[in-house]
N, C-alpha and C positions, 0 to 999 in steps of 0.2 A: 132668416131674413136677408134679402139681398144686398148687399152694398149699395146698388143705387139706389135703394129707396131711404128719404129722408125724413118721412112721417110729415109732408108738408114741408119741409124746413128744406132751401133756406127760404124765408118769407123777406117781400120787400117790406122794409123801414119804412114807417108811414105815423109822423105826428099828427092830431086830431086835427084834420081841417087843411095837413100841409099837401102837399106834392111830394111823391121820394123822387121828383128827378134832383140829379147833381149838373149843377150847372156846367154846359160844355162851351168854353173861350169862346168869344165871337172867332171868325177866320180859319174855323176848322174845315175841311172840307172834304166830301166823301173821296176816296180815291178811285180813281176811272180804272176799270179795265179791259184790255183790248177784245175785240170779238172771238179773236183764232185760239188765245191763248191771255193766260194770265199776268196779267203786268201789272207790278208795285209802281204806281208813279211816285216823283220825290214828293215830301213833304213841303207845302207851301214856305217861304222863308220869310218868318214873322221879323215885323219893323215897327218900333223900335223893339230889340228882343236885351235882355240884360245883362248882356256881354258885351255890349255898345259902349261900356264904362271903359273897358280895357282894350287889351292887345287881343285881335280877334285870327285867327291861324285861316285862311283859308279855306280849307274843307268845312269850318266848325259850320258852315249852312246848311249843311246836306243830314246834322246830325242836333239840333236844335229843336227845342219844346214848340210845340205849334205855337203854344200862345207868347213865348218867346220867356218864358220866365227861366227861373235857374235849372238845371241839372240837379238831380235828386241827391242825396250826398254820397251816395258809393255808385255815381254814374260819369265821373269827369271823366272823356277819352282819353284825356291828357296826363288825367294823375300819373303821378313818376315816382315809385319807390325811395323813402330814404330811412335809412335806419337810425334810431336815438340811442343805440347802446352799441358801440363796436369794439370793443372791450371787455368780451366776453371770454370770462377764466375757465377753459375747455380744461385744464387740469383738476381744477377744483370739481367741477360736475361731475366727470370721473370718479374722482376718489369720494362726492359725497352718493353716486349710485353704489358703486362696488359696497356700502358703508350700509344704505340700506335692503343692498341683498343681503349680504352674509349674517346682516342681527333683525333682517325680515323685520322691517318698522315704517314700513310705505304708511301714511296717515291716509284715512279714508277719501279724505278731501283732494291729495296728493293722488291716488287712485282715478279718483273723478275727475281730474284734471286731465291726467295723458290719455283717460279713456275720451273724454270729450273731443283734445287735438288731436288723435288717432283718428277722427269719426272727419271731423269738420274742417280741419287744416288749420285756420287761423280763426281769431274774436276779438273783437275790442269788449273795453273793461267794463261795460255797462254788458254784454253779453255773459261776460263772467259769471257778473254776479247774480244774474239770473239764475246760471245754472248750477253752480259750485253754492250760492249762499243763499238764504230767505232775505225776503224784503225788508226786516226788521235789523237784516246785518249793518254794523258800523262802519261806515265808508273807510276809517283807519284801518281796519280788521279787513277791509278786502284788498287796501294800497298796499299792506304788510305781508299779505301772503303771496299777490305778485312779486313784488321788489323782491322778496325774500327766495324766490327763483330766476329772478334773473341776476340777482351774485352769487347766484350755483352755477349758473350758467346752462338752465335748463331752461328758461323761454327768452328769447330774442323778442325786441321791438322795433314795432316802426310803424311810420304814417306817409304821407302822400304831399308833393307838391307842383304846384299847375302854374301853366302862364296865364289861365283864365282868371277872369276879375272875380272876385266871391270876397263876402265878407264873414265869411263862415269857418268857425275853427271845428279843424280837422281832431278826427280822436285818434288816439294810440291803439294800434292792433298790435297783437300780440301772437306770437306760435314758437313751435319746437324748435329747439339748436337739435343738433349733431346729438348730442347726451342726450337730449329730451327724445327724441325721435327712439334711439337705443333703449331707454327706459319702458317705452311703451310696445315696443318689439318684443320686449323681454316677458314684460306683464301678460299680455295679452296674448302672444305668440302671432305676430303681425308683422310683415313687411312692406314696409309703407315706402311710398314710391319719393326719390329724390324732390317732388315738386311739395312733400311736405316739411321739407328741414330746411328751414331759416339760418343764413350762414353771415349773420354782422361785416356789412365792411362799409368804407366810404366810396361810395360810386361819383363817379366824374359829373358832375352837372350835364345832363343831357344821357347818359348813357344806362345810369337806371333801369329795373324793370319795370315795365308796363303795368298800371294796379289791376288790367281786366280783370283778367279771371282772378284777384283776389277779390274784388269788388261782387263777383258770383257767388263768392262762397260765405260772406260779411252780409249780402241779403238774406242769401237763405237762412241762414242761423240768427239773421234777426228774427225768424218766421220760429225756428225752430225756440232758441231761449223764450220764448214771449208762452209758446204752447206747453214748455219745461213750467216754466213757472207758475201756471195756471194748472198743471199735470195733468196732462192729456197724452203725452205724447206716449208712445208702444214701442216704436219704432224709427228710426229713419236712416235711410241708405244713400250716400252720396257717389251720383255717379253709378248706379246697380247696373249690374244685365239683365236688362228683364229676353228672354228664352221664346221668340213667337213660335206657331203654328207651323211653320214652313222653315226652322232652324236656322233663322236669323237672328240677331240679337240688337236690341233696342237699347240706349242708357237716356234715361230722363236726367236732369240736372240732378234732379232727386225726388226720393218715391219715399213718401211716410206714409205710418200707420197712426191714427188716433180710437180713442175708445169713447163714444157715447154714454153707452151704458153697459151694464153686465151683458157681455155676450151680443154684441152689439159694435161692431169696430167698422172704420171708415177707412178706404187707402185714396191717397192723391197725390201725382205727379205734381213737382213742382217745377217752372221754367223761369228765367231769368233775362229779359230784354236789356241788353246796354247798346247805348248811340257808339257809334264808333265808323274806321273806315270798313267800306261796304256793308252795314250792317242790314241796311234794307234786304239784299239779297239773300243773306245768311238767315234770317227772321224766315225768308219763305223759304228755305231750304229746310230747315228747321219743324217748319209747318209740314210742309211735306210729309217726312220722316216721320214724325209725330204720329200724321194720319193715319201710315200705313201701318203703324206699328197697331194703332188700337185697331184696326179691322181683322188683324193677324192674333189676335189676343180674344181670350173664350169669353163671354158676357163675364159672367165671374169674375173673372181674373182681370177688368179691365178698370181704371182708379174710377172711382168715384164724381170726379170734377181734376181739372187741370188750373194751375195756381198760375196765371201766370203775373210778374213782377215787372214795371214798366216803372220810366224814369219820372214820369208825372199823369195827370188827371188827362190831358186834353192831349198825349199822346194811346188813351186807349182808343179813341174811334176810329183810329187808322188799323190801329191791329186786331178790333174787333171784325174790321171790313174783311179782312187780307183774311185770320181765321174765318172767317162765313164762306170762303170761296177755298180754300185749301187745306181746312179738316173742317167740315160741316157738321160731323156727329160726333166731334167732341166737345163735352161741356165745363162751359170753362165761367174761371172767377180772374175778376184784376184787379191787381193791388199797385201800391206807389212803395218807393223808398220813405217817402215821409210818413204814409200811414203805419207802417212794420214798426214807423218810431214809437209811434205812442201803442199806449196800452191797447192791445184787442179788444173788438168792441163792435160798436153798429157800425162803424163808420169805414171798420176794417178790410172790407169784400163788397167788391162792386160787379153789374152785369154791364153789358151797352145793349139797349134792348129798343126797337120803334124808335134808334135813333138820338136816344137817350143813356145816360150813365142815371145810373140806379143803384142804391143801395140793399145789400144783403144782408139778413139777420140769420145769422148760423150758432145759436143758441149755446150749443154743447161745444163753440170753442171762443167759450167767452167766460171769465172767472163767476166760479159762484151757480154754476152749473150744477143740478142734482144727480146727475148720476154718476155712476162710481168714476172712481178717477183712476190714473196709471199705478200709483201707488197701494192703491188699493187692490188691484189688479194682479199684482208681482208679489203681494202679500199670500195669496191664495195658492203661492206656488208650494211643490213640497218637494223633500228630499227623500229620497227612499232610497238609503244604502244598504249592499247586500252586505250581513255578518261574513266578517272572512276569520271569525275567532276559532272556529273547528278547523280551518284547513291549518290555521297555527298550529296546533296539537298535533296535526297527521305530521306536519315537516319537522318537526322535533321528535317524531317518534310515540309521542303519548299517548294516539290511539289506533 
């Protein structure tokens, strides 16, 4: 069966009697483009927009929700790194790694941890427990297992702070120290690149890093925990090379695999939109890239559907426009920062279709789905070790 075919699915959301459009802000407006060539125009500058409370920087007009509402929660430009533990005992994590190589007593859970931060860089604590606990876990029982690594000195914290007006509290994200990074180098046989170890300090007001691209990797794995927890998930590659036609190489933000049913598996590119400076430009540059890569790529081989992640509802009909004129044959789904919050569901994948946002029902990545799931999957795996008990006996002479 082909990867693209979806047996029907996904089918638009349709209560008895209702409409599945999703209502698009009054003030949106198609974006023009030039006859010669393709031109992103800016985005209208909505008034009043919900920054108007506070101190508003300048640029923030060129990177604002149409309809003027908040930035999604892992999309402020502005977010500025600050860490909540910089007191981290790099001698203690040492001697508590060195401790569990030599008496080999890594705890499964402990396993699944660095294999997780190996994979995804950083997660806040509601992604944790997605992936490392079941739903049934003791909110104590998941506080204890972090705290309890970060005075090893094996995961560092930190959250974000902006001049923009929000009344919205930020969560604690979490990723690898120095030790932690070493640990999972060790386990896995991985060398993971400097931009994954977390190094505690106090940065000067202003001088901070930038949350972008951690804000990239805090979407994706909200996509990713939600599909863990519901077990779907096969696979997923952050950053891959995907290998075209013509030996170039293509990296999508990220390329998963999900399972339907027995024998029956789905792949799709995932992509991530943040407002930021020049990001207009960088979105069609992007698009571009994108395009060229799926025409370079064998039917087969090419994802299923393209995820892409936008800071809110009434910023898809601008990048639904710009995708219709800059990858035309690829088929894509759009999601929000807010919807990744809540549970997967009807409400989770949207099109923009006749001008409309519309809703998607994508059946098999919704809990409660009947057919087999990841786990059941990985269950069917087998080990087939070859006997090396005879070549015992030759090297000792006995036969």
């Amino acid at each position: 069966m082909s990867i693209l075919q979806f047996n029907n699915e996904p089918k638009e959301s349709k209560a008895p009697g209702q409409s599945v459009t999703v209502a698009v802000p009054q003030g949106v407006q198609t974006p023009v483009y030039a006859q010669d060539a393709i031109k992103l125009i800016d985005i209208p500058v909505p008034s009043p927009h919900f920054y108007d409370k506070g101190y508003c920087p300048p640029e923030l007009e060129n990177m604002l929700l149409p309809d003027g509402s908040e930035f999604g929660l892992f999309s402020d430009p502005y977010g500025e790194m600050v860490y909540l533990n910089t007191n981290v005992n790099t001698s203690k994590g040492y001697f508590w790694l060195e401790n569990r190589i030599e008496d080999n007593t890594f705890t499964e859970r402990e396993i699944q941890m660095f294999h997780f931060f190996a994979q995804h860089r950083c997660a806040t604590r509601e992604q944790i427990k997605k992936i490392l606990f079941n739903d049934e876990a003791n909110p104590s029982t998941i506080s204890k297992f972090i705290n309890k690594n970060i005075q090893r000195g094996i995961l560092a914290t930190f959250t974000w702070k902006t001049p923009l007006y929000t009344e919205r509290h930020k969560p604690r994200v979490y990723g690898l120290t120095k030790v932690g990074v070493k640990a999972a180098n060790l386990l896995f046989h991985y060398d993971l690149p400097l931009s994954f170890q977390f190094q505690p300090v106090n940065f000067k007001s202003g001088t901070g890093p930038n949350m972008s691209t951690f804000f990239l990797d805090l979407v994706a794995n909200q996509l990713f925990s939600e599909l863990s927890r519901i077990d779907r998930v096969l696979s997923w590659q952050r950053r891959p090379a995907i290998r075209l036609v013509d030996g170039n190489i293509h990296y999508p933000m990220s390329q998963f695999q999900v399972i339907r049913d027995e024998n029956e598996f789905r792949t799709f590119w995932l992509e991530v939109i943040r407002p930021g400076f020049g990001w207009m430009e960088k979105t069609k540059a992007r698009m571009q890239k994108t395009a060229e890569a799926y025409e370079k790529l064998p039917v087969n081989q090419r994802p299923a559907r393209l995820i892409v992640v936008v800071d809110g509802d009434s910023r898809i009909p601008y990048i639904a426009q710009w995708a219709s004129q800059l990858m035309p044959d690829v088929k894509l789904w759009f999601t929000t920062d807010e919807r990744l919050l809540a549970p997967i569901g009807h409400d989770t994948f949207l099109i923009y279709d006749e001008e409309r946002l519309k809703r998607v029902e994508v059946g098999f990545l919704q809990e409660g789905w009947p057919g087999m799931t990841a786990s059941e999957y990985r269950s069917r795996q087998e080990l087939l070790v070859e006997d090396d008990e005879e070549y015992d006996y030759i090297e000792e002479g006995l036969l």
